[in-house]
C-alpha positions as CSV (number, residue, x, y, z in Angstrom):
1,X,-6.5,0.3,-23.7
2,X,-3.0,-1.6,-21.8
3,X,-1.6,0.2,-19.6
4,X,1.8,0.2,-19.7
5,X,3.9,-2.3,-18.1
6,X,6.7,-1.5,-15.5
7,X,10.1,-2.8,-16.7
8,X,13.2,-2.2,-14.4
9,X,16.3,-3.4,-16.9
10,X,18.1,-2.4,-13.7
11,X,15.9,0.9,-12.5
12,X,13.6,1.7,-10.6
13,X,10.0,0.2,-10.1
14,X,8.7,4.2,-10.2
15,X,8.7,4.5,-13.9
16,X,7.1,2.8,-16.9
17,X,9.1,2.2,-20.0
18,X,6.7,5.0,-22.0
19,X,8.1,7.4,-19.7
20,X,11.0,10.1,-20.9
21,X,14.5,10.1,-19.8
22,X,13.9,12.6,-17.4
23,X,11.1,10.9,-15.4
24,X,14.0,7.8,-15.1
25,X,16.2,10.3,-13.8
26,X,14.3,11.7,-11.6
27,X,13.0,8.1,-10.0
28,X,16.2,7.3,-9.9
29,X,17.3,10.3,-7.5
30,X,14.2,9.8,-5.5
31,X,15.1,6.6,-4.2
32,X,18.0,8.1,-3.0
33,X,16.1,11.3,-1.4
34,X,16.3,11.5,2.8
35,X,11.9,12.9,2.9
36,X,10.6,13.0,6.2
37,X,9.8,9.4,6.6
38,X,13.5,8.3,5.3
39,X,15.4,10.4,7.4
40,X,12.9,9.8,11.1
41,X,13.4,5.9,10.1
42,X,17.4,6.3,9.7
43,X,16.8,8.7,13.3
44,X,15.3,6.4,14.5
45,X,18.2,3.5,14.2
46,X,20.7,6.1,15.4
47,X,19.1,6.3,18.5
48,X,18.1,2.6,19.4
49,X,21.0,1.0,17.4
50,X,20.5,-2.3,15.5
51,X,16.8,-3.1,14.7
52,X,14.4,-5.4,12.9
53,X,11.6,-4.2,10.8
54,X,8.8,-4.3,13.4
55,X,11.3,-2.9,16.0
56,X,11.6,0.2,13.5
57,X,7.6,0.4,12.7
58,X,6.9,0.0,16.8
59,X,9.5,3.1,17.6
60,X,8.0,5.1,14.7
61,X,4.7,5.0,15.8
62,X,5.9,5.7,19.4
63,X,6.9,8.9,17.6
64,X,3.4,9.3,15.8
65,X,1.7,9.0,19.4
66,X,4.1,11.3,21.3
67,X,2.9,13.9,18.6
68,X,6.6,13.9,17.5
69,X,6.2,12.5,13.9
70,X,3.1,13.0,11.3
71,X,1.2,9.7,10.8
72,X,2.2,7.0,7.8
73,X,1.0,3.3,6.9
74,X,1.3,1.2,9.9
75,X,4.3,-0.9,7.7
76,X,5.6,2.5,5.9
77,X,8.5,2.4,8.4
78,X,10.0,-1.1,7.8
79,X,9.2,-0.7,4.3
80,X,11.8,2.3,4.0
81,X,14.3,0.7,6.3
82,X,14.4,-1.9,3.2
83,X,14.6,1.1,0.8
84,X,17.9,2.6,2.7
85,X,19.3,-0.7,3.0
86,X,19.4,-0.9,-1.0
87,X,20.4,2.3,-1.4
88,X,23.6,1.9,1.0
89,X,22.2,4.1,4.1
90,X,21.6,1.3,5.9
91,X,22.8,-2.5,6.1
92,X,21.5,-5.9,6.9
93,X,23.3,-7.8,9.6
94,X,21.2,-10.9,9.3
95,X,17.9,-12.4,11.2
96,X,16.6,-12.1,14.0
97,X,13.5,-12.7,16.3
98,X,11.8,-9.1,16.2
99,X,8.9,-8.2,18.0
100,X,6.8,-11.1,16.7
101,X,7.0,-14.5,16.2
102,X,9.5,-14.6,12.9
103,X,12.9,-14.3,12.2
104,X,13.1,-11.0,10.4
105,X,15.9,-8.6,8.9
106,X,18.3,-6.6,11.1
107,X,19.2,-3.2,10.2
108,X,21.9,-1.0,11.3
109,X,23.0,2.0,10.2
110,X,26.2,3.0,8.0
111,X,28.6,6.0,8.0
112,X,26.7,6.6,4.4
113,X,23.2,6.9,6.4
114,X,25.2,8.4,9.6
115,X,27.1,11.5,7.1
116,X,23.0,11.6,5.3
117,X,21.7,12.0,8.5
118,X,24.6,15.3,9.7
119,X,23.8,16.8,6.2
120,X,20.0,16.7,6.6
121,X,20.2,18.4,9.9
């Protein structure tokens, strides 16, 4: 038994080619759904501005500890900054040094993430 490969022709990586129309649709709208982690990571940006990816996952689990946010992945934070980037919430400005030791991606947020943010209230 294969299992069926993932092919994006321009969608989404959440769907297999064997799926129907509406489970395309529906991955499609997803990626562009604010859920909990989404919206706290575009929050998050709003309130310290400009960050890198492990400026966004440090701040998030600030959250997790001050009992604020429920607890993700350790990475599940930069991970959906890069998600709202590509779906227009967000934008990159360009590297930087982050927390670490490597250049890494910038994100800021823009007046699409900013009016998602008012509507989600």
């Amino acid at each position: 038994m294969t299992t069926p490969q993932i092919v994006l022709n321009n969608d989404t990586a959440r769907t297999r080619e064997t799926d129907p129309v509406t489970s395309h649709i529906a991955a499609d709208l997803s990626a562009l759904t604010l859920n909990e982690s989404r919206r706290n990571v575009l929050e998050l940006i709003k309130t310290h501005g400009a960050s890198t990816g492990s400026e966004v996952n440090h701040n998030y689990h600030d959250r997790i500890v001050a009992g604020d946010w429920p607890p993700i992945h350790w990475d599940s934070p930069r991970r959906r900054a890069g998600e709202l980037a590509d779906a227009g919430f967000l934008a990159r400005r360009g590297m930087r040094m982050g927390l670490y030791t490597s250049p890494e991606t910038e994100y800021e947020l823009t007046f699409q993430g900013l009016a998602a943010l008012e509507v989600s209230k």
